[in-house]
N, C-alpha and C positions, 0 to 999 in steps of 0.2 A: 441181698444181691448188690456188688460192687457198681457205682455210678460208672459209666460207660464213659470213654475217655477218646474224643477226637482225634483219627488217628492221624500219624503227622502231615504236612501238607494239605490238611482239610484246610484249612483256613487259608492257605496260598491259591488254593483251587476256587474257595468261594470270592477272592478278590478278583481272580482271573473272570469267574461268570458276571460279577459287576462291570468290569469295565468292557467286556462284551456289548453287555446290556445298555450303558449307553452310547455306544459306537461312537465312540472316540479312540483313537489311536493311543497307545500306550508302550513306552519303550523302559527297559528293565536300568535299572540305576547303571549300569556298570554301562549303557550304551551312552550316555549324556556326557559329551565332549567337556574337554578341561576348560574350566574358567566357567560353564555357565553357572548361573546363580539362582537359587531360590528365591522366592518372593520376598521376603523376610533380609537376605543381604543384599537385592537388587531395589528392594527401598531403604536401606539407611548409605547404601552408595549415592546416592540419589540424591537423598535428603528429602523424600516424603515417605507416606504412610501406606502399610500393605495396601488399605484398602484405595489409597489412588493408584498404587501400580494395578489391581484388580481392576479399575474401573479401566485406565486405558487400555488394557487389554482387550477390556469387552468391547469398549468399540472400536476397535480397528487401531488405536494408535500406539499399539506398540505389537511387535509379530507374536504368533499364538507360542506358549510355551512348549516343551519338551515335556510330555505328563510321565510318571513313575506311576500313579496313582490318582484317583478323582479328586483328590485334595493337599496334592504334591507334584508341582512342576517346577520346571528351569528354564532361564531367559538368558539370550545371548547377550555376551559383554556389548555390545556397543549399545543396548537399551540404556543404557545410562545415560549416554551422551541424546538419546530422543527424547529420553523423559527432561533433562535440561533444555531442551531446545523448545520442546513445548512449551514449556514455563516461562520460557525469554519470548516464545510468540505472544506470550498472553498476556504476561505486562508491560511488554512494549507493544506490541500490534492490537493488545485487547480482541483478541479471538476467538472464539466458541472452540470448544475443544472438537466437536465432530470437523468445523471446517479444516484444523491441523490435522486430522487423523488424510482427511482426503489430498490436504497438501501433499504431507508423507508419501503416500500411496501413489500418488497422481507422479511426483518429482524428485522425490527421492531428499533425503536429508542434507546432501552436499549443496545441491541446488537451493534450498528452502534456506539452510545455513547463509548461501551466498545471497538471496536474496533480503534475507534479514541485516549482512553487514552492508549493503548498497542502500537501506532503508534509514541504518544507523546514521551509515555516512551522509547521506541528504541533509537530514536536522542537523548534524554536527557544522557541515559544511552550512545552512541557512543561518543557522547561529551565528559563526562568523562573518558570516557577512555582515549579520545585523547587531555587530560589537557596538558597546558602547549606547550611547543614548537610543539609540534606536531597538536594543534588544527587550525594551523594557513594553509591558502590553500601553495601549494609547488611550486617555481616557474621551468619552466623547464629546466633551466641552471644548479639549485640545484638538481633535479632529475638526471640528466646527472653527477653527481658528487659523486655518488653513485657507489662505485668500482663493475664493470662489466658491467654496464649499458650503452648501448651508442643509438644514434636516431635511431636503428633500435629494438633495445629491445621496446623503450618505445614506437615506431608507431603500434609494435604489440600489447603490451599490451592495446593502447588504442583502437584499432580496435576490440580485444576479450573484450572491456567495462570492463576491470578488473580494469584502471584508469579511470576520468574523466576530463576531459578537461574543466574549467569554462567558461561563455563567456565572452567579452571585448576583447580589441584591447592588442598592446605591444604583451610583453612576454607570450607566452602561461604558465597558471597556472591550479594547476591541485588542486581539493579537497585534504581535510586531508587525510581523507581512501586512497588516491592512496601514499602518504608518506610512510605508513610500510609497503605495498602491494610491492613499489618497495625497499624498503630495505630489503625485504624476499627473493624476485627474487635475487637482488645481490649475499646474503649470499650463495645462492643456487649456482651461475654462482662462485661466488668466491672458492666455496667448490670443485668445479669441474662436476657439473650437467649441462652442458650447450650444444650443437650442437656436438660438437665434441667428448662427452660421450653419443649423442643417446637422448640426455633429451631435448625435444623440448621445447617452450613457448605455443606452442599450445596444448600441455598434460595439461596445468592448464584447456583446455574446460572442461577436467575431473572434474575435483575441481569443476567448476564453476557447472557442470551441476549438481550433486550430492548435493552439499552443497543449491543450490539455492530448491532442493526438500526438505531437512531438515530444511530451512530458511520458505518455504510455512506450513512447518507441521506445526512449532512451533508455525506463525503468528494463523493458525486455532486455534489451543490449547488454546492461550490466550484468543482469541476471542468469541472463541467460545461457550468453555467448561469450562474454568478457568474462578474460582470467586476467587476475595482477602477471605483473614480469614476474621471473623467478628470484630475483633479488631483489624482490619486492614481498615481504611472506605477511605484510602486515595489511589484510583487504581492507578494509577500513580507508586507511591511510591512503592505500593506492586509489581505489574507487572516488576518494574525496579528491586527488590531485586530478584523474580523469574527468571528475564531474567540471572543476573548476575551467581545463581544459576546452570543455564541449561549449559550455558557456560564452568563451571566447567564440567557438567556431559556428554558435549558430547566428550570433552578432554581422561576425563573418559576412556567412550566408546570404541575411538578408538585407546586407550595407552591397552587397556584391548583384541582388537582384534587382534593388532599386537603380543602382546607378543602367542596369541594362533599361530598366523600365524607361528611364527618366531620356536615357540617352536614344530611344528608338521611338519614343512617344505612345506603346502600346503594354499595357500592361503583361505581366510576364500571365502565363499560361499556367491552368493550377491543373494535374494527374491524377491528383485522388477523388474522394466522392463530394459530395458537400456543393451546396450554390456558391459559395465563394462572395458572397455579396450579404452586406449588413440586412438582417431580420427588421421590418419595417415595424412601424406601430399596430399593437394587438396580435403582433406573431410571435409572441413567445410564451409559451405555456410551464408549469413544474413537470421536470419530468415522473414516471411515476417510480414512488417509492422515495423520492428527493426532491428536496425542494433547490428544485438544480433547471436555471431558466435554459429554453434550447427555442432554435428557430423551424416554426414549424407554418402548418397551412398553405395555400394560394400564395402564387408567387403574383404582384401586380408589375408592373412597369414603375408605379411610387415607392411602393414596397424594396425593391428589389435594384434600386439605381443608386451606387454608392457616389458621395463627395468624388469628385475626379479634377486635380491639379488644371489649369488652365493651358488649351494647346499652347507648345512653343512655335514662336515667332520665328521663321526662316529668313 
């Protein structure tokens, strides 16, 4: 007796009850729009491997493909330009990949993109400022050479994260930014601001706390809301002229509030949240999860009475 020969479309039929079976949606080759791509050319567009376009897939960070088949689908042309952006968050931003996947999701890739070249352009533009001898990290013997400054100034400033400490062995070395940070401090201890005039180190949490909410504003504004001019097509470039810009304008600002302060005898009035008044001794805790000092507790009358300029004479 002749072996029994499956008649045609058997086999179309038993792929049809598989993808049934796992209730995934499935659309026939001839429906999948021009340009998308298989797994296979949408990783070597890319420049990684099947199995990382597979992985972002699975979790959320790139959209689900177009299946033909449980082990044949296609991805829209712009996954390439996601899967590069991922990759530009993660060694420049050092990212987790679920948190980009929620980026994506949350703000969409234009967004994420613009915040990326506003992030660029900050270090690019910090760099320049700190041309030349000062771009270079500080070691802490030179830090300590900095008239007023000795290893108790700078354990506090590094404990309130106002310096940074790099890693490696040897001599502790500390980033560019903690260079003029501690030659500011000097100027200040050298001028006569220091413990024995009432002027703590721990008053800069004031500074830190207030500045780091106008540092969050600015980062939104860029990102957010700010688009370059239109003959302007290089963000980077623009974002770095407007950073340099604002910088001017919050100098501005506060050369514009003091003179009212100074000229009405009353200090100007603060709108947002916050005591507005330097965190007294034993009122600054880590916050949790970072070792990031903040003003907290009982407010006292010692606590809570900042240095105040001497009334003017009429």
């Amino acid at each position: 007796m002749a072996p029994s020969r499956a008649r045609p479309g058997a086999q179309a039929d038993r792929e049809l009850e598989a993808r049934a079976a796992d209730g995934r949606r499935y659309v026939a080759r001839s429906e999948v729009p021009a340009g998308w791509m298989s797994r296979a050319r949408l990783a070597r567009a890319a420049g990684v491997s099947r199995a990382t376009v597979k992985h972002y897939a699975d979790i959320g960070l790139l959209p689900p493909p177009l299946l033909t088949s449980p082990n044949m689908g296609y991805y829209a042309p712009e996954c390439v330009e996601r899967i590069r952006l991922a990759r530009r968050l993660q060694a420049e931003r050092h990212l987790p990949l679920e948190r980009i996947a929620r980026m994506l999701a949350e703000q969409g890739p234009e967004r994420v993109e613009r915040a990326l070249a506003v992030s660029r352009a900050i270090r690019a533009d910090l760099l320049d400022a700190l041309s030349g001898e000062e771009a270079r990290p500080a070691g802490r013997s030179e830090l300590l050479a900095v008239e007023g400054i000795d290893d108790v100034v700078l354990d506090e400033l590094e404990q309130l994260e106002l310096i940074r400490r790099l890693p490696g062995g040897g001599e502790p070395r500390y980033d560019p930014p903690s260079r003029g940070l501690v030659e500011a401090v000097g100027v200040l201890r050298a001028a006569g601001l220091s413990e024995a005039s009432g002027f703590s180190l721990r008053d800069l949490a004031l500074y830190r706390e207030h500045l780091s909410a106008l540092v969050a504003m600015e980062l939104r504004l860029f990102s957010e809301r700010w688009k370059p001019p239109p003959d302007s097509p290089d963000t980077e470039r623009a974002v770095r002229s407007a950073l340099r810009d604002s910088r001017a304008l919050v100098l501005a600002v506060r050369d514009r509030l003091l003179a009212d302060a100074l000229s009405s005898g009353d200090p100007p009035q603060r709108t947002g949240s916050g005591s507005g008044s330097p965190p007294g001794p034993g009122e600054l805790r880590p916050d949790a999860g970072r070792n990031r000092m903040r003003a907290t507790g009982p407010r006292s009358a010692a606590s809570t009475s900042a240095p105040t300029a001497p009334p003017r004479r009429r």
